[in-house]
NUKETI-144218 format. One record per residue (C-alpha): residue number from 0; residue in three letters; x, y, z. Coordinates in steps of 0.5 Angstrom, whole numbers, plus 500, padded with zeros to 3 digits. Layout:
% residues N
k, r, x, y, z
NUM, ALA, X, Y, Z
...
//
This chain:
% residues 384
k, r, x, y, z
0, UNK, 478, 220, 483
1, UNK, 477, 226, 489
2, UNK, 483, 220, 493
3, UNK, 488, 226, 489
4, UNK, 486, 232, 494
5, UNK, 491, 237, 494
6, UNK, 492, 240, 501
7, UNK, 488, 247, 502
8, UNK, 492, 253, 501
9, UNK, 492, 259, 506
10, UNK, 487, 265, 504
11, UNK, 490, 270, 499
12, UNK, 489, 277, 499
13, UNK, 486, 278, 493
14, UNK, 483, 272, 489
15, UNK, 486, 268, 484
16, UNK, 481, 269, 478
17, UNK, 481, 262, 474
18, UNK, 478, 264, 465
19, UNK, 473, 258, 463
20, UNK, 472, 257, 456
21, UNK, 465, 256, 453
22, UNK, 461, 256, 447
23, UNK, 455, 260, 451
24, UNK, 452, 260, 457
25, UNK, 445, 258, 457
26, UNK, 442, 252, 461
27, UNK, 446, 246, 458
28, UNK, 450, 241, 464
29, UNK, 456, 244, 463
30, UNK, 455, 250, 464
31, UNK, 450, 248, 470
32, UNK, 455, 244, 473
33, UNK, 460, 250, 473
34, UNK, 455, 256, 476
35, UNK, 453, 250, 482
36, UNK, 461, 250, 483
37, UNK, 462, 257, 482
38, UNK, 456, 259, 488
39, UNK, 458, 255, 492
40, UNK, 466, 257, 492
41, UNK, 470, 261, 497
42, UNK, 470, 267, 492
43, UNK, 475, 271, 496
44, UNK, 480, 266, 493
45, UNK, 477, 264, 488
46, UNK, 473, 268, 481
47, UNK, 472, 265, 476
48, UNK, 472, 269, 470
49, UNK, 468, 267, 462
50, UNK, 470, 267, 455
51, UNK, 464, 266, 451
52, UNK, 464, 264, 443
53, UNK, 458, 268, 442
54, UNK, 455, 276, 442
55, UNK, 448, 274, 444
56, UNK, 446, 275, 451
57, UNK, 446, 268, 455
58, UNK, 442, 265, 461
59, UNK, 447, 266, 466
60, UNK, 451, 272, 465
61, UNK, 446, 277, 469
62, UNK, 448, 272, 475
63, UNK, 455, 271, 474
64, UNK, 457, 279, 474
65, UNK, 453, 279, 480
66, UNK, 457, 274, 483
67, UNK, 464, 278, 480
68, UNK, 466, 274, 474
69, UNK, 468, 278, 468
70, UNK, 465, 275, 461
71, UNK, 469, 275, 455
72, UNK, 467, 274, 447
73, UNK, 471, 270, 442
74, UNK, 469, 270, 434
75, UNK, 466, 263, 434
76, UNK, 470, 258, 430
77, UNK, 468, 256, 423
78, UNK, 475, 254, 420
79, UNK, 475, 260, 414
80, UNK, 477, 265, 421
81, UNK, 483, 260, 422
82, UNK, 488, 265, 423
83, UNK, 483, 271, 426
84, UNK, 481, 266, 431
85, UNK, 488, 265, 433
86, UNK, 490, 272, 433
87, UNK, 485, 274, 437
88, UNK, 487, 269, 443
89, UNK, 493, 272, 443
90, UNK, 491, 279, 444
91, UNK, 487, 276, 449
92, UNK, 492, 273, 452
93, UNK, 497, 280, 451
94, UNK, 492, 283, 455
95, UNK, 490, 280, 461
96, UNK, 496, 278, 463
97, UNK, 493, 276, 470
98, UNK, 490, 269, 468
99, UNK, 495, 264, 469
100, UNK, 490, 258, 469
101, UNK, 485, 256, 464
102, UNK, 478, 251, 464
103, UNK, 477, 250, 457
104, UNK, 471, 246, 457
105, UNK, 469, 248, 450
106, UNK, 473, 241, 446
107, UNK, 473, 243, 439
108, UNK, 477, 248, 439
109, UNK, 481, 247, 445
110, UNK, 487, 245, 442
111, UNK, 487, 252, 439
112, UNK, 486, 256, 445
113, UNK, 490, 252, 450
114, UNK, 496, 252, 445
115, UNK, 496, 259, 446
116, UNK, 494, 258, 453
117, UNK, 501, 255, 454
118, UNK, 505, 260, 451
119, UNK, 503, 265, 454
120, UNK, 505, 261, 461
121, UNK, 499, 258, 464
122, UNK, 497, 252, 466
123, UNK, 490, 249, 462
124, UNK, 485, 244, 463
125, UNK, 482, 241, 459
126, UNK, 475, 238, 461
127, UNK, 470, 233, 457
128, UNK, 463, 232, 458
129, UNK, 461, 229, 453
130, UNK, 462, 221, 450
131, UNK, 460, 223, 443
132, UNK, 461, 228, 438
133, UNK, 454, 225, 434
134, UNK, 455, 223, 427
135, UNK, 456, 225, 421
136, UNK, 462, 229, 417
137, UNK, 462, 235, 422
138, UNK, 463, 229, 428
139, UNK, 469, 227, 423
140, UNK, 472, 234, 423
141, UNK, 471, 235, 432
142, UNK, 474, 228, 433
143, UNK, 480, 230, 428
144, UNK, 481, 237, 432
145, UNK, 480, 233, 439
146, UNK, 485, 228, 439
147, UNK, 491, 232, 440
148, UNK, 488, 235, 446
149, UNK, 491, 230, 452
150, UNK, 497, 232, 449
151, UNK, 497, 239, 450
152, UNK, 493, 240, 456
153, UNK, 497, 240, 463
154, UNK, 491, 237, 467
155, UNK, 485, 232, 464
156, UNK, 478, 233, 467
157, UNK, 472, 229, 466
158, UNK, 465, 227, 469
159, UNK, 465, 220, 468
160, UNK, 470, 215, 467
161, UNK, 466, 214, 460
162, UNK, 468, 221, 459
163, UNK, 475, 221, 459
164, UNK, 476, 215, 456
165, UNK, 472, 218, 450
166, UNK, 476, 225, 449
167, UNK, 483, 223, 452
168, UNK, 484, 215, 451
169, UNK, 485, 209, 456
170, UNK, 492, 211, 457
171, UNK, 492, 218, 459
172, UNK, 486, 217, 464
173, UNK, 490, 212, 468
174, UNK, 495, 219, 469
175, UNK, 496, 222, 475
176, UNK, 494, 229, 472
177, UNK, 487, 225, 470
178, UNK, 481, 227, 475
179, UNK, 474, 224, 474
180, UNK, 470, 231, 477
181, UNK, 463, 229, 480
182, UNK, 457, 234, 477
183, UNK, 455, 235, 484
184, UNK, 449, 239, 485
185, UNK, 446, 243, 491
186, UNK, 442, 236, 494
187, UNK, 437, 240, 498
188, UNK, 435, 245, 493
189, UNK, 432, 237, 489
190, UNK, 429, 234, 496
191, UNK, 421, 232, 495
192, UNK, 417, 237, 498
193, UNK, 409, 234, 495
194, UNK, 407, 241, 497
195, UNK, 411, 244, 492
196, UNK, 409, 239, 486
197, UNK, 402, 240, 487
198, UNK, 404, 247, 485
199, UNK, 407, 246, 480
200, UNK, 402, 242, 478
201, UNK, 396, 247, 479
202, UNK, 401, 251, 475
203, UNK, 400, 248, 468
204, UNK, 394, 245, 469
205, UNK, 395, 238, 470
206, UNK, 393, 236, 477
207, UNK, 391, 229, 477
208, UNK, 396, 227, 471
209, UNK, 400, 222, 471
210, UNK, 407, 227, 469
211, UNK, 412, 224, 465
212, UNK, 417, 228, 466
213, UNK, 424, 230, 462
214, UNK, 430, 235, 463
215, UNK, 434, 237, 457
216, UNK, 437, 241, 451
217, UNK, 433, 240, 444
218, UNK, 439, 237, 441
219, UNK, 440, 230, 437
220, UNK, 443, 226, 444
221, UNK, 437, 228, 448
222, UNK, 433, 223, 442
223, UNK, 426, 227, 444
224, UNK, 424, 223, 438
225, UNK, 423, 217, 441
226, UNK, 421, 220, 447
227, UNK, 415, 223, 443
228, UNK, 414, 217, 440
229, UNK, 414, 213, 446
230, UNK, 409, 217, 449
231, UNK, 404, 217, 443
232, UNK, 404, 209, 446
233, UNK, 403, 212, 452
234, UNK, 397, 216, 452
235, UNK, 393, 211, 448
236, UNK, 394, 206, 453
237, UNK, 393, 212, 458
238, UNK, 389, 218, 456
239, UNK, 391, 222, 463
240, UNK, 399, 222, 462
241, UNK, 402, 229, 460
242, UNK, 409, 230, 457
243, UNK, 412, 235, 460
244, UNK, 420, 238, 457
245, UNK, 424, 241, 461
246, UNK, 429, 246, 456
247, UNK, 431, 249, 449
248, UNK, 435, 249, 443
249, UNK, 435, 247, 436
250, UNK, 431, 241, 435
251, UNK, 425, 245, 438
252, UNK, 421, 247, 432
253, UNK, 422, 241, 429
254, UNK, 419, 238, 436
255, UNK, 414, 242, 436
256, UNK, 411, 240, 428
257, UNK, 411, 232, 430
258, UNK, 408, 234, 437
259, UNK, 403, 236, 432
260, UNK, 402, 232, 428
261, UNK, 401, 226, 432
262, UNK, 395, 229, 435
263, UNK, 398, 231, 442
264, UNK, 398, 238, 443
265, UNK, 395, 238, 448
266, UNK, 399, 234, 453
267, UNK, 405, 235, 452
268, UNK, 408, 242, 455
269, UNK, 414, 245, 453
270, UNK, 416, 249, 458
271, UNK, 423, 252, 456
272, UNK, 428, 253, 459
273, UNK, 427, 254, 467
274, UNK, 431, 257, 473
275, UNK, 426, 252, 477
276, UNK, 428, 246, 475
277, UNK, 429, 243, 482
278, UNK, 422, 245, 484
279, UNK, 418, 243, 477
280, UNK, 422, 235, 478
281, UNK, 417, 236, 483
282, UNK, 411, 235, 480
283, UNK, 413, 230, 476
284, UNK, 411, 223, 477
285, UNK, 417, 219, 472
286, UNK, 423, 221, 470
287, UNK, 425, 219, 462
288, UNK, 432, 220, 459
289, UNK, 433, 216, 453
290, UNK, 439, 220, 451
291, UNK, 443, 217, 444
292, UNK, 449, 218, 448
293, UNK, 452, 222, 455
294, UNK, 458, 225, 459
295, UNK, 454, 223, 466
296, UNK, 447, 225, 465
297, UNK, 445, 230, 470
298, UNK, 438, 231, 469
299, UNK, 438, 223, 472
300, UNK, 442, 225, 478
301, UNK, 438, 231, 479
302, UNK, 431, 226, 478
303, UNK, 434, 222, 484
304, UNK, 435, 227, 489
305, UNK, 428, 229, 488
306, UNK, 426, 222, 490
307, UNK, 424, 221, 483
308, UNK, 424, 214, 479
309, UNK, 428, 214, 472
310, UNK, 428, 211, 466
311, UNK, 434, 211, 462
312, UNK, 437, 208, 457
313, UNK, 444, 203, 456
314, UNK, 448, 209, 454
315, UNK, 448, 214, 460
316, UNK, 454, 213, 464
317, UNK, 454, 208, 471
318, UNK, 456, 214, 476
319, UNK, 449, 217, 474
320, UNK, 446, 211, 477
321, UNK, 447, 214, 485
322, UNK, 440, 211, 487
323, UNK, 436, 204, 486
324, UNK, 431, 209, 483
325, UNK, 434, 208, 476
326, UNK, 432, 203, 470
327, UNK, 435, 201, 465
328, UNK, 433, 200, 457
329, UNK, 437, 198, 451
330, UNK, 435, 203, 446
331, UNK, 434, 198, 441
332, UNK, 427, 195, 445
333, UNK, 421, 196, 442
334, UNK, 416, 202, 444
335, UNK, 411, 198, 448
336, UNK, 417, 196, 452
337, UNK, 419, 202, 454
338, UNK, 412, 204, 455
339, UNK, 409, 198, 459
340, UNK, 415, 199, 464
341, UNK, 414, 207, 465
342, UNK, 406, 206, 466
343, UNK, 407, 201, 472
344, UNK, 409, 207, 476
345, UNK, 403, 210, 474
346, UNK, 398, 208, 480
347, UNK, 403, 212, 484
348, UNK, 410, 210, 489
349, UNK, 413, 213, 495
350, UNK, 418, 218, 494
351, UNK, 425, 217, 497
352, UNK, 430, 222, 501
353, UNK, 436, 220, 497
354, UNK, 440, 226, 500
355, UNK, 445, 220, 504
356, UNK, 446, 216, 498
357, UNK, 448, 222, 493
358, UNK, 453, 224, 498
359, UNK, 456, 217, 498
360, UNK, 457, 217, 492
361, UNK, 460, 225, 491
362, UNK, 454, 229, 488
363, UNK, 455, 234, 495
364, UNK, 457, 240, 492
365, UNK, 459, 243, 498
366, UNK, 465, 237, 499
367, UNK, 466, 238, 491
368, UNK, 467, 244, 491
369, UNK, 473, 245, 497
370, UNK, 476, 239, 492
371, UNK, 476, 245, 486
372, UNK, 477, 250, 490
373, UNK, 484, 247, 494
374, UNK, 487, 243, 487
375, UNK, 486, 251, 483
376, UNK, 490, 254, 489
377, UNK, 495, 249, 488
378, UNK, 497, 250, 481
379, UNK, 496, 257, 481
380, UNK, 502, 257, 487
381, UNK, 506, 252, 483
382, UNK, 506, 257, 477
383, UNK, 509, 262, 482
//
């Protein structure tokens, strides 16, 4: 929905310093979306600045200060610090009367924040990423905080249509304060180099495998499970495979214990979280994303601009689809199914550039980025 371009404003003398509100700010895709925005963006007009609702150092704060962003700390909200939640917003806000536009991509707690945000006089985004709060009494709760939001919020942002329906409803996503934002990405940092992939490769110990690649955090919506259980299929019809996850999160241990005792230690790789994602897609030889549920789906738009086939599940939204490269299978189809299908590619394929079809479809971060840059400029001057 980029059609609604606001004009370039002239450049300020200092720059306009947007707060974005997240609970951490480790590898996740919304983070990852931001500091590929926040690298990019002009910052002699644009600074973003960061209210974290955590005290535990972060992936991407060293960089952020070496960038010129400021990071704030919240007490994360757990319902019983209600009122010392909303305070403490408040003397924020007391503070640093210098924001006049607030990012809040942190959801569950946005109608709180941005309903101060709004009294103190600035302008609030509020930016869905997701299509799924998961299951449970605790997805219950999320849903009933979230509703409010597409009435409090000045502007709603989101990364896929699905995305948008989900958190903000049919109706307000056919607004015109509605803009579905590309989770661009820096196209060539991704494009295949063979050399780099076998590297990486002879960096594991796994040259001459066939690499089933994944990319993402160890929650419940990535379905790792079934990954693990697909791949156990896998290496029985193909003892030279390996399972090499890109990540970290909560789910780990429990990851780590049936890798185990599935008897597959030795071929499948934690290789934890990476600043080297774009370099260890290279070495991979298929890429499987059999996500439970996605705002857009990331890893899959990385996966393809570095030339490679993915398979993923019926839930992973349609903008995440920019190439030919991607294959779909219902999650409820059998392990073999989706084990026959991920061995075709095993005898080996070309891999594709794809830079052409990624920017057709908005996934340059250099035209994204101009687009944000030009619509905060715009409504911080509308404040003034």
């Amino acid at each position: 929905m980029h059609e609604k371009i606001y004009e370039q404003s002239s450049v300020r003398e200092s720059p306009v310093r947007i707060l974005h509100v997240l609970g951490r700010l480790n590898r996740g895709g919304a983070e990852t979306m931001i500091m590929n925005i926040y690298r990019e963006i002009d910052r002699s007009q644009i600074q973003f600045d960061f209210i974290i609702h955590t005290e535990e150092k972060c992936d991407y704060e060293d960089e952020i200060r070496c960038l010129g962003g400021e990071i704030f700390n919240i007490p994360r909200y757990s319902g019983k610090n209600h009122f010392s939640y909303k305070n403490a917003w408040h003397s924020f806000f007391k503070k640093h009367p210098e924001y006049k536009v607030i990012h809040g991509h942190m959801r569950s707690t946005a109608t709180i924040y941005l309903n101060i945000a709004k009294k103190y006089g600035l302008k609030t985004i509020a930016h869905s990423h997701s299509s799924s709060s998961g299951s449970g009494l605790s997805a219950v709760v999320k849903n009933i905080y979230q509703y409010p939001i597409r009435y409090i919020a000045d502007y709603l942002f989101a990364c896929s249509e699905s995305a948008g329906v989900w958190l903000f409803g049919e109706r307000a996503c056919r607004k015109d304060n509605f803009f579905i934002i590309n989770n661009a990405i820096d196209v060539n940092e991704f494009i295949y180099n063979k050399d780099i992939g076998l590297k990486k490769k002879r960096e594991f110990g796994i040259e001459g495998k066939f690499v089933i690649g994944h990319v993402g955090r160890f929650n419940t919506s990535k379905n790792h499970e079934l990954l693990l259980d697909i791949f156990r299929l896998i290496h029985s019809k193909d003892d030279n495979t390996v399972l090499m996850l890109v990540g970290d999160g909560e789910l780990r241990e429990i990851l780590e214990r049936k890798v185990t005792t599935l008897g597959l230690k030795n071929s499948v790789i934690f290789a934890g979280n990476r600043s080297d994602t774009n370099e260890l897609l290279q070495s991979m030889d298929i890429f499987v994303f059999p996500s439970l549920y996605e705002g857009l789906g990331i890893a899959a738009v990385e996966a393809q601009a570095s030339g490679l086939h993915c398979i993923v599940s019926d839930k992973i939204p349609k903008e995440a689809f920019a190439t030919d490269l991607v294959e779909v299978i219902p999650l409820n189809s059998s392990f073999e199914i989706w084990a026959d299908k991920i061995l075709m590619y095993a005898k080996g394929y070309t891999r594709k550039i794809t830079y052409n079809q990624l920017k057709s479809c908005g996934y340059d971060i250099v035209e994204s980025t101009k687009w944000v840059k030009c619509f905060y400029l715009k409504v911080h001057k509308d404040i003034q």
